[in-house]
C-alpha positions in Angstrom: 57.0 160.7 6.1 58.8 162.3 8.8 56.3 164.1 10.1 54.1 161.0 9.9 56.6 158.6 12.0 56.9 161.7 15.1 53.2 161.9 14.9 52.6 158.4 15.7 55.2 158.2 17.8 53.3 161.3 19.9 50.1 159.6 20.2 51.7 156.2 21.3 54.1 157.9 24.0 50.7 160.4 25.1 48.2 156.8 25.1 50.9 154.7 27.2 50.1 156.2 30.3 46.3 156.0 29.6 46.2 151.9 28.7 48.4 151.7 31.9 45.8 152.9 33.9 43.6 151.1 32.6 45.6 148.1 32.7 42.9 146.1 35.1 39.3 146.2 34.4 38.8 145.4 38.6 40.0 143.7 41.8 39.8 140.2 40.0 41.7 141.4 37.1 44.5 142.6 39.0 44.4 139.5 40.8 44.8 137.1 38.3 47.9 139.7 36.7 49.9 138.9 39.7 49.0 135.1 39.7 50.0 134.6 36.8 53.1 136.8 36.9 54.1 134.6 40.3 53.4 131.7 38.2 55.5 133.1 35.4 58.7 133.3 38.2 58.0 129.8 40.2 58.5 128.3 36.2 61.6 129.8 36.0 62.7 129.3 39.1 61.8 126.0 38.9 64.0 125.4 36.4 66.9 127.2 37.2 66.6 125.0 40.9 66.6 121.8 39.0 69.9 122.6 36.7 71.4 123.7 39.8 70.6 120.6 41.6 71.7 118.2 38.7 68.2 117.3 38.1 68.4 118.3 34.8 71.5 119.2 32.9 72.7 122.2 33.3 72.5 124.4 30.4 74.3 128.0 30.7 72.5 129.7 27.7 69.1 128.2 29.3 70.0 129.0 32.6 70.9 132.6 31.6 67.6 133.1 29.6 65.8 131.9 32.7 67.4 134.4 34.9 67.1 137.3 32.6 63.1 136.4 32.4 63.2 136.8 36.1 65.1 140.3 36.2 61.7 141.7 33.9 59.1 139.5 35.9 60.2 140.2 39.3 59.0 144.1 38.6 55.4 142.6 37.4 53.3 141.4 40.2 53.6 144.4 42.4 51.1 146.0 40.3 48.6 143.9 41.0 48.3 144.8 44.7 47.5 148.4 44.4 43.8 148.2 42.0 40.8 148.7 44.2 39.5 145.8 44.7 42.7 143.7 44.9 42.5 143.3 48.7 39.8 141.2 48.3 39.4 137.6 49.2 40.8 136.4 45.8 43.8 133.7 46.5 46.6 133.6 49.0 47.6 137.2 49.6 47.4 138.3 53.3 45.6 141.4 54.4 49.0 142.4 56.1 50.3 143.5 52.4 47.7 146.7 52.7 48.5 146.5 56.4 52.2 146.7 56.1 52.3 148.3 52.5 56.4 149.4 53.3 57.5 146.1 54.5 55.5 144.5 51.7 57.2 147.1 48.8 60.6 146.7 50.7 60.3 142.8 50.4 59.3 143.2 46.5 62.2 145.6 46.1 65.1 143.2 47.7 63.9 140.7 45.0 64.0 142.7 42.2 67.7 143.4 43.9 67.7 139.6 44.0 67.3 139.3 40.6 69.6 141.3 39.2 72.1 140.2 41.9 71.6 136.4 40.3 71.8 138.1 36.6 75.1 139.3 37.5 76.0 136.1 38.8 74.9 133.7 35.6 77.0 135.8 33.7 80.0 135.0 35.1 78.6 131.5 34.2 80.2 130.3 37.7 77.8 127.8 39.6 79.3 128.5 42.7 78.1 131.9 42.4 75.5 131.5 40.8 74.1 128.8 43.5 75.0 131.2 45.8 73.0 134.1 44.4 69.7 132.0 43.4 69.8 130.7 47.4 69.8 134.9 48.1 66.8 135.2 45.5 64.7 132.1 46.9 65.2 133.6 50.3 63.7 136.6 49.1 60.8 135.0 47.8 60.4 132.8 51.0 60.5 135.8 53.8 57.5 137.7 51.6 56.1 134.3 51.8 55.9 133.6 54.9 54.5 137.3 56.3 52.3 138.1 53.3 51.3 134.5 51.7 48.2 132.4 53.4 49.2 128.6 53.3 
């Protein structure tokens, strides 16, 4: 049975690398990843913006779910951008990201930073800090915005 459970375990560690690279059948694939992983964080910042702003009560476990989501999803999109094909004229992306690749990865890197900056914060379950550390976040997501987002 042992022997059985390390085997497995083997070939599953040996294939991961393999269905990772294989993760996007093309351009469009990858495209539609990072859409939907962008659309994945404007939900849940969405509604960590409304608690904040008393739109919607503000619920600490919620709030705290909603920030941990964003700590995984802010590492997804990224991805996306580096699958031949993904330059392509699919959606809003720029054709400075490929142009200004290190500006582009540092941008994606201060919001993961962001991220776990604003984790830190919810769990101190102090709004003033935790307003404070979601404005940091959204301004993270606004400067890649506006160099690397068509309107």
């Amino acid at each position: 049975m042992k022997k059985l459970l390390i085997g497995s375990l083997l070939v599953t560690f040996t294939a991961i690398p393999a269905i990772a690279a294989t993760a996007f059948s093309d351009g469009k694939d990858a495209i539609e990843y990072r859409q939907n992983a962008f659309q994945l964080i404007r939900h849940n910042t969405g509604d960590i913006g409304d608690m904040l702003q008393g739109k919607v009560k503000f619920d600490q476990a919620r709030l705290q779910r909603r920030v941990d989501a964003l700590v995984g999803l802010s590492t997804l999109p990224w991805e996306g951008f580096t699958v031949e094909g993904a330059n392509k004229a699919f959606g809003d992306a720029k054709a400075e990201i490929w142009t200004d690749n290190a500006d582009f990865l540092s941008k994606a890197e201060k919001l993961q930073t962001a991220a776990k900056a604003l984790q830190a914060a919810a769990q101190t379950a102090d709004q003033a800090k935790i307003k404070a550390a979601f404005m940091d976040f959204r301004g993270n997501c606004k400067a890649c915005h506006e160099k690397f987002k068509a309107d």
